[in-house]
C-alpha positions in Angstrom: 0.0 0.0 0.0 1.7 3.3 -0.5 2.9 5.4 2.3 0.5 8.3 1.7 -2.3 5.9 1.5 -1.3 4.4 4.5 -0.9 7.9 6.1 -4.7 8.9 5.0 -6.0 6.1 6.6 -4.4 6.5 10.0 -5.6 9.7 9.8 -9.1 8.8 8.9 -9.3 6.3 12.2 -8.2 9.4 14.5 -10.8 11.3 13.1 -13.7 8.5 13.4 -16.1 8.9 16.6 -14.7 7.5 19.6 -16.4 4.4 20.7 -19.0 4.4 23.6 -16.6 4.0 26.6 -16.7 0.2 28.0 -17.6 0.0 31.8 -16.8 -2.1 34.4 -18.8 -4.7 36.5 -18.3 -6.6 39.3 -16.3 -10.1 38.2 -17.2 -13.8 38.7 -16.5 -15.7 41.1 -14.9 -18.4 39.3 -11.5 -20.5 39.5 -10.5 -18.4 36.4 -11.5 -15.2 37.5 -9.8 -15.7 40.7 -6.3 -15.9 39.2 -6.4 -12.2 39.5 -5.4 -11.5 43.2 -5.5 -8.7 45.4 -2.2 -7.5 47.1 -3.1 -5.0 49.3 -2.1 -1.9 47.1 -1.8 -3.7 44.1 -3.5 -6.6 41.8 -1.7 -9.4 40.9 -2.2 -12.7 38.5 -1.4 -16.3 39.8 0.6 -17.9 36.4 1.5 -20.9 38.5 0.3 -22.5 41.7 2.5 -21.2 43.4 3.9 -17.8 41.5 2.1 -13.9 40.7 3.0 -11.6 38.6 2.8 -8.0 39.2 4.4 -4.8 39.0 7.6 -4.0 40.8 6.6 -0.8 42.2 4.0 -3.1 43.9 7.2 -4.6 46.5 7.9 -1.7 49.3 11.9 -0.7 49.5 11.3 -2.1 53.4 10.4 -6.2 51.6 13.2 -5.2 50.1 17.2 -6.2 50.3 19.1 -3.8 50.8 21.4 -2.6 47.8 25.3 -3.0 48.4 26.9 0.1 48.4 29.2 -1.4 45.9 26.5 -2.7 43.0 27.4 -1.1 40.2 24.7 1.8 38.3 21.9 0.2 36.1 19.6 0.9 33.7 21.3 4.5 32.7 18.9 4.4 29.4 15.9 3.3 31.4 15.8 6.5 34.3 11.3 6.2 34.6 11.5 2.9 34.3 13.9 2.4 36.9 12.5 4.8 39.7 9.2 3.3 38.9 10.4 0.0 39.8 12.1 1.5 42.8 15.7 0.7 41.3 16.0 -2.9 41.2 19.5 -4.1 42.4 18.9 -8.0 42.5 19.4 -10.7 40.2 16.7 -10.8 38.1 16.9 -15.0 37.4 17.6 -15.6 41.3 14.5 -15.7 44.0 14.7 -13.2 47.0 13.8 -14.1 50.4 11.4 -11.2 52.0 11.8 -10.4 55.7 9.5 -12.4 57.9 7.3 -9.8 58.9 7.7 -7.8 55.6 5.7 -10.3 52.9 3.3 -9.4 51.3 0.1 -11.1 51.5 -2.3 -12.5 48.2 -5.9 -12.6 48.8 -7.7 -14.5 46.6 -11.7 -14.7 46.0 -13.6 -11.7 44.4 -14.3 -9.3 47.0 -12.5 -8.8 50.5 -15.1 -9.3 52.3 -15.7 -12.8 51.3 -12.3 -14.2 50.3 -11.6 -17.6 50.0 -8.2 -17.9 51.8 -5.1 -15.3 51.9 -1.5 -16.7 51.6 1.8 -14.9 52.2 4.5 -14.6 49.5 8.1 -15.9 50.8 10.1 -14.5 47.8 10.6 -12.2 45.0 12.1 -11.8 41.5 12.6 -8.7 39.6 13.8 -8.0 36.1 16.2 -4.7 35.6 15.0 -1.9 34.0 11.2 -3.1 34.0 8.1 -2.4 36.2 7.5 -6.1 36.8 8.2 -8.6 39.7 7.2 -12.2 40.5 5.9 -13.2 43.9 6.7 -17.0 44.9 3.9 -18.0 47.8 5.3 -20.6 50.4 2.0 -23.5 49.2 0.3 -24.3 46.4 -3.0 -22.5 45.7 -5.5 -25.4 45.5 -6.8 -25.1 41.8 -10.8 -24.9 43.4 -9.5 -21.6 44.3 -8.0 -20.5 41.6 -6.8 -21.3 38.5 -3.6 -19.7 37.0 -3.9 -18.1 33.7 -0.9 -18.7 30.8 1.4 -15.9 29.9 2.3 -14.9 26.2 6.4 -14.8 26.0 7.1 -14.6 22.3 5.1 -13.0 19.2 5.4 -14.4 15.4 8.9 -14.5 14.2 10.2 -13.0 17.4 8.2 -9.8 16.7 5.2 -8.6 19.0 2.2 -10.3 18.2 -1.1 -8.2 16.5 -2.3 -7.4 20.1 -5.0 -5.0 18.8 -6.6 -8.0 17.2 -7.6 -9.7 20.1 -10.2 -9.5 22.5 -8.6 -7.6 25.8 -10.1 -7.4 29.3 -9.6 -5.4 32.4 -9.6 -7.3 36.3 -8.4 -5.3 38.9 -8.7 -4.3 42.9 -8.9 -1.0 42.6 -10.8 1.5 44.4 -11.2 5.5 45.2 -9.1 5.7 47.1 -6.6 4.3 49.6 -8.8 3.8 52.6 -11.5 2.1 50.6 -9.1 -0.3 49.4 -9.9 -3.1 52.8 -13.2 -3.0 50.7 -12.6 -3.5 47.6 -14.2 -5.7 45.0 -12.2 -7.2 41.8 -14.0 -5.5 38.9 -13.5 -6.3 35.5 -14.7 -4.5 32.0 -13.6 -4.6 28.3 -10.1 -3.1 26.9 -9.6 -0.7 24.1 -6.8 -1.1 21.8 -5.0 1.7 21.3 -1.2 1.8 20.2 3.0 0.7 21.4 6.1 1.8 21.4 9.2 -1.0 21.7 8.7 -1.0 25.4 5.0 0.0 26.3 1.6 -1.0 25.2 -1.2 1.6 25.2 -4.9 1.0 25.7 -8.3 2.2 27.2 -9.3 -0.2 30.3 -13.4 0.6 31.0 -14.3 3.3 32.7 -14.7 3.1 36.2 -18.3 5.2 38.1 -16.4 8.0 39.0 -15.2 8.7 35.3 -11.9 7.2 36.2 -9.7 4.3 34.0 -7.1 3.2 36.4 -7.7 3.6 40.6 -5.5 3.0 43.3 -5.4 -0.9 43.9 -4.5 -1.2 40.1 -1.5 -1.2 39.4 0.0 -4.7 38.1 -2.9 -5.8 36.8 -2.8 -8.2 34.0 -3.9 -7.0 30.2 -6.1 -10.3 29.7 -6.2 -11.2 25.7 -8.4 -14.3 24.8 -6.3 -16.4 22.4 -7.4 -19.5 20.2 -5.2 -22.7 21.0 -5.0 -26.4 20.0 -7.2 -26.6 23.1 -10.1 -23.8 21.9 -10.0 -20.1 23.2 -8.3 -19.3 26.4 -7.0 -16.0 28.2 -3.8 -15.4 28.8 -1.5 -12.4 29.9 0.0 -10.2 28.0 1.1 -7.1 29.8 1.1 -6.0 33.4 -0.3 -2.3 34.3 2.4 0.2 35.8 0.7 3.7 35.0 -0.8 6.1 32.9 2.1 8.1 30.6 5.2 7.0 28.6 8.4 6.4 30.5 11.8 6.5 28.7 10.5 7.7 25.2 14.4 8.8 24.4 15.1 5.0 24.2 11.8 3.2 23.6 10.7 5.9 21.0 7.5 7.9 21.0 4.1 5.7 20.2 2.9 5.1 17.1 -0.3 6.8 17.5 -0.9 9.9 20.1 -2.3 8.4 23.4 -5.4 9.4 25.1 -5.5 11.6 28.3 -6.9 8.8 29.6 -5.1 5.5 28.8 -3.4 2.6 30.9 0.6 1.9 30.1 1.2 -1.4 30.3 4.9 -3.4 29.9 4.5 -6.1 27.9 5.6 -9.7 28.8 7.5 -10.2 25.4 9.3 -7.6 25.3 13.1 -7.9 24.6 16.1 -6.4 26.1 16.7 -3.3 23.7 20.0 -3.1 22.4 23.0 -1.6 24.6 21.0 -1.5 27.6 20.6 -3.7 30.9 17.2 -4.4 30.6 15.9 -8.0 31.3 14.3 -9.7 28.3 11.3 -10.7 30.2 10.2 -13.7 28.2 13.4 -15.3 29.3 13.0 -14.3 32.8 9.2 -15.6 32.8 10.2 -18.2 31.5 13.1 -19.1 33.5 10.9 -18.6 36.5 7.7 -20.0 35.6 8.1 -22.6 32.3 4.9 -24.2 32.7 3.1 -21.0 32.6 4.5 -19.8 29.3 3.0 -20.1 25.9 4.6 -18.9 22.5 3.0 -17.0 19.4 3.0 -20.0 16.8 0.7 -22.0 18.8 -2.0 -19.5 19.0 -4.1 -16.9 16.9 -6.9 -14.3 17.6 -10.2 -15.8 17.5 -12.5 -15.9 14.3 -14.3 -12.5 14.3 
């Protein structure tokens, strides 16, 4: 197609009508719903039995262990990214013990009220450069609980996969406001597709009652894509929720298309370490870290239209 052509055609999508904004409602409570877990401050996805994923900003600098004054400087080309993730200092492919007294705890069921059981997390992993973590809980979630959902590590050729093809979906703990949080109920809505850069994908999660896209309580949340495999359709993860915005544009380049006021950024689980930089390719980590979790792109497609 030629580049003006191409250009005219983008341009004619900006200009179409936005779409009625998707809401949210409350979310089953199902074995697969429940993979999405509440942290406290944060939302998290059980990938294994025994393993979350979340965001990295999610783990306090006290669960933390201390940096050595010694370690040398990371992530010089990834500066947002790095305070984000509070400056990760570990080894990305080694698990961390937390302090005793300093784990965080996963809460699993659909509202707090009602949960089914809560379990503490004994370790953590983070990735440099990347607002991601794994939590490792010290027993296996018992699958009538929950039922961990599989995590998309590699797109077509090693290349991200079409993303805006398939069908994406919200499910999150988030609420108001910090003190409504102990009250919280997982809600869950559709996704809007929206645009990347190499590091970030860009979309419109459902619009919350108070005219809100992402509240307090959401951050790590999975970006839920319903996949067709040898097996039929199936969700799976394939990004993790840090913000709204567009950390590190110098080195992951602006996005494609000019993002919303309103918009969630999420880092997605295939993307690559960039080129003279220290970030983590996270498919490797994830997959270092949880292999029975991960799925690759030529096993699976979007879903007939």
């Amino acid at each position: 197609m030629p580049t003006g052509l191409r250009l005219l055609l983008a341009l004619c999508v900006l200009l179409l009508p936005a779409a009625a904004p998707a809401e949210v409602r409350d979310d089953a409570n199902t074995p697969a719903a429940n993979a999405v877990v509440s942290l406290g401050r944060c939302t998290g996805t059980l990938i294994t039995p025994t393993v979350i994923l979340t965001a990295a900003h999610c783990i306090a600098p006290h669960q933390r262990l201390p940096a050595l004054d010694s370690a040398p400087p990371r992530c010089a080309r990834f500066p947002q990214q790095h305070e984000i993730s509070k400056e990760p200092h570990e080894d990305p492919f080694a698990w961390t013990t937390f302090p005793t007294r300093a784990a965080p705890v996963a809460r699993f069921g659909t509202d707090s009220a009602s949960r089914r059981i809560s379990m503490k997390a004994e370790a953590y992993s983070l990735p440099a450069c990347a607002d991601m973590a794994l939590l490792r809980l010290s027993h296996d979630v018992p699958s009538a609980v929950a039922t961990p959902l599989p995590v998309l590590v590699t797109g077509p050729e090693g290349l991200p996969p079409p993303w805006r093809d398939f069908p994406l979906r919200h499910a999150g703990w988030g609420a108001a406001s910090v003190e409504e949080l102990d009250g919280a109920v997982r809600q869950t809505g559709t996704v809007r597709p929206w645009t990347e850069n190499a590091c970030t994908l860009f979309a419109l999660p459902p619009v919350r009652p108070n005219g809100a896209r992402i509240l307090t309580g959401d951050s790590g949340s999975p970006l839920l894509a319903m996949l067709e495999t040898p097996q039929g359709p199936q969700e799976h993860v394939i990004a993790v929720l840090f913000a709204s915005g567009t950390p590190d544009i110098a080195t992951c380049g602006p996005p494609a298309l000019r993002v919303p006021q309103r918009h969630g950024a999420y880092t997605a689980t295939w993307r690559k370490a960039l080129p003279e930089s220290d970030a983590t390719d996270l498919g490797a980590w994830l997959t270092h870290h949880a292999p029975d979790a991960v799925r690759t792109w030529p096993d699976l497609t979007p879903p007939p239209g």
